[in-house]
GUGU-566983 format. One record per residue (C-alpha): x, y, z; residue in three letters. Coordinates in pm, whole numbers. Each point is the difference from the previous one (the first is absolute). Example, Ala and Ser with C-alpha at 12.3 -4.5 7.8 and 13.67 -1.06 7.14 Angstrom:
GUGU-566983
<pt <1230, -450, 780>, 'ALA'>;
<pt <137, 344, -66>, 'SER'>;
END
This chain:
GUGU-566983
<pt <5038, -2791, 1178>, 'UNK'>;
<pt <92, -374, 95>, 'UNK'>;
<pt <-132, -141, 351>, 'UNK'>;
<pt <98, -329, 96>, 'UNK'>;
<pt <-70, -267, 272>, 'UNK'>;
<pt <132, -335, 55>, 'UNK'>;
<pt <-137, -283, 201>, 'UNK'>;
<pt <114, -380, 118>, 'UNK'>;
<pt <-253, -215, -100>, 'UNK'>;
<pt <-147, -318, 187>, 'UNK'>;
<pt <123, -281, -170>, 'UNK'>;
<pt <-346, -102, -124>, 'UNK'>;
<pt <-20, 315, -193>, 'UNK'>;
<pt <54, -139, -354>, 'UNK'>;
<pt <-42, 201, -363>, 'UNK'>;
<pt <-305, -127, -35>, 'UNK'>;
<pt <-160, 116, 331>, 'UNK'>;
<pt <175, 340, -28>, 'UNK'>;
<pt <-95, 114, -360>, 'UNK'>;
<pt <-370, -144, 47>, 'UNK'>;
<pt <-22, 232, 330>, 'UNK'>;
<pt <162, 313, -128>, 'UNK'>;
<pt <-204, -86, -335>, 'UNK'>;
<pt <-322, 10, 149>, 'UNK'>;
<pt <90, 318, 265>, 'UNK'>;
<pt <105, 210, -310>, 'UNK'>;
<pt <-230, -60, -255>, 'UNK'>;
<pt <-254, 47, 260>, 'UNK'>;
<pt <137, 363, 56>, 'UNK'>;
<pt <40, 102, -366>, 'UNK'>;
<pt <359, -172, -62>, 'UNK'>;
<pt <78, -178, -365>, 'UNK'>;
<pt <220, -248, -66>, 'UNK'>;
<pt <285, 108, -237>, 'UNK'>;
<pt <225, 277, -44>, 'UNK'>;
<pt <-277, 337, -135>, 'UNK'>;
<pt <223, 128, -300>, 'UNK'>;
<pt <-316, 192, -127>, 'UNK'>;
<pt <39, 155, -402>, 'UNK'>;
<pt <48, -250, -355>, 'UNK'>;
<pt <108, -327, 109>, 'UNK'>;
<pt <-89, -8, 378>, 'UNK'>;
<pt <-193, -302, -20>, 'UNK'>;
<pt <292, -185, -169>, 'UNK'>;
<pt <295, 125, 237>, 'UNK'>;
<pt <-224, -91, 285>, 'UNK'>;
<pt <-30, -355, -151>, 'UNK'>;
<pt <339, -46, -66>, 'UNK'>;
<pt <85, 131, 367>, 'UNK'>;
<pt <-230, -264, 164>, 'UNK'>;
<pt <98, -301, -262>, 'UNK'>;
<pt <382, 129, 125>, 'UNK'>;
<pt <-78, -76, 345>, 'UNK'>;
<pt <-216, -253, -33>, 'UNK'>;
<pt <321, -194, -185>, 'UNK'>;
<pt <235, 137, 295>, 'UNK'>;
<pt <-204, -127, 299>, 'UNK'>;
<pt <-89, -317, -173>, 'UNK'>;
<pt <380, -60, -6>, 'UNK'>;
<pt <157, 118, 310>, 'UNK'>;
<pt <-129, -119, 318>, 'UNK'>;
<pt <253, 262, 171>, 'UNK'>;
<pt <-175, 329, -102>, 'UNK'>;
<pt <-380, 55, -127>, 'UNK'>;
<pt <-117, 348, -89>, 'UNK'>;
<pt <-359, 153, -92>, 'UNK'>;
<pt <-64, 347, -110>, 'UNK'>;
<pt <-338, 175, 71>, 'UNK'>;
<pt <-85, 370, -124>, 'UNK'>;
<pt <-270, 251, 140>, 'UNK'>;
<pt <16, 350, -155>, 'UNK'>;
<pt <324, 100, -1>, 'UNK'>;
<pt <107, -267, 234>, 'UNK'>;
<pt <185, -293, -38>, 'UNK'>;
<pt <26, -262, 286>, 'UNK'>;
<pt <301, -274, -42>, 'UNK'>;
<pt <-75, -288, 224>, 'UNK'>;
<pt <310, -275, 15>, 'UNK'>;
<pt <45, -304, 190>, 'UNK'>;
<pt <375, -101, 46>, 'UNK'>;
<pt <132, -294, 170>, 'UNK'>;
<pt <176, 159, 341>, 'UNK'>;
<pt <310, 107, -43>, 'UNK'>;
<pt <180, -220, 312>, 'UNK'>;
<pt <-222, -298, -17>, 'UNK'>;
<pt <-141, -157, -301>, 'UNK'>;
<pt <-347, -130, 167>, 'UNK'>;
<pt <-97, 353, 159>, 'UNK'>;
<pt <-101, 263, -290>, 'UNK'>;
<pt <-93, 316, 17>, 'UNK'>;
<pt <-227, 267, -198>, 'UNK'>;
<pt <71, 360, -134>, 'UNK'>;
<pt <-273, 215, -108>, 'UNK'>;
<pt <160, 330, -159>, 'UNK'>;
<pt <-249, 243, -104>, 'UNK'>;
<pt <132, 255, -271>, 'UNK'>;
<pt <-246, 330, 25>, 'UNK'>;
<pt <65, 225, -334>, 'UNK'>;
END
């Protein structure tokens, strides 16, 4: 099951700001950072996932992702620049239930 909600963002709302507040609201509710692969290897894939993005939102100032897991949930937060005007952005959270 996929949910998904998008948002326009004030223009203040930066990376930064947005992955320190989600950051500290999930972690405070039980959330990790990283994809939860679980079994041989887990801790490796997980580090390779978060070195990907790391590497991807370092170089695109269009699109930055982070993924955060909880049980068998796995939240996908993204910041994209808008899609009609470069200076507005806006933020998807899809949460993917399995």
């Amino acid at each position: 099951k996929i949910e998904q909600k998008a948002f326009t963002l004030p223009k203040d709302a930066t990376w930064d700001k947005l992955i320190a507040f989600y950051g500290e609201q999930l972690k405070a509710k039980g959330w990790k950072e990283g994809v939860a692969a679980g079994g041989v290897g887990s801790g490796m894939a997980n580090d390779i996932m978060k070195n990907a993005l790391a590497q991807a939102n370092a170089g695109n100032d269009m699109f930055k992702t982070a993924i955060f897991t909880r049980g068998k949930q796995t939240l996908t937060v993204m910041r994209m620049a808008g899609a009609t005007k470069r200076d507005e952005a806006e933020l998807l959270l899809s949460l993917n239930t399995n």
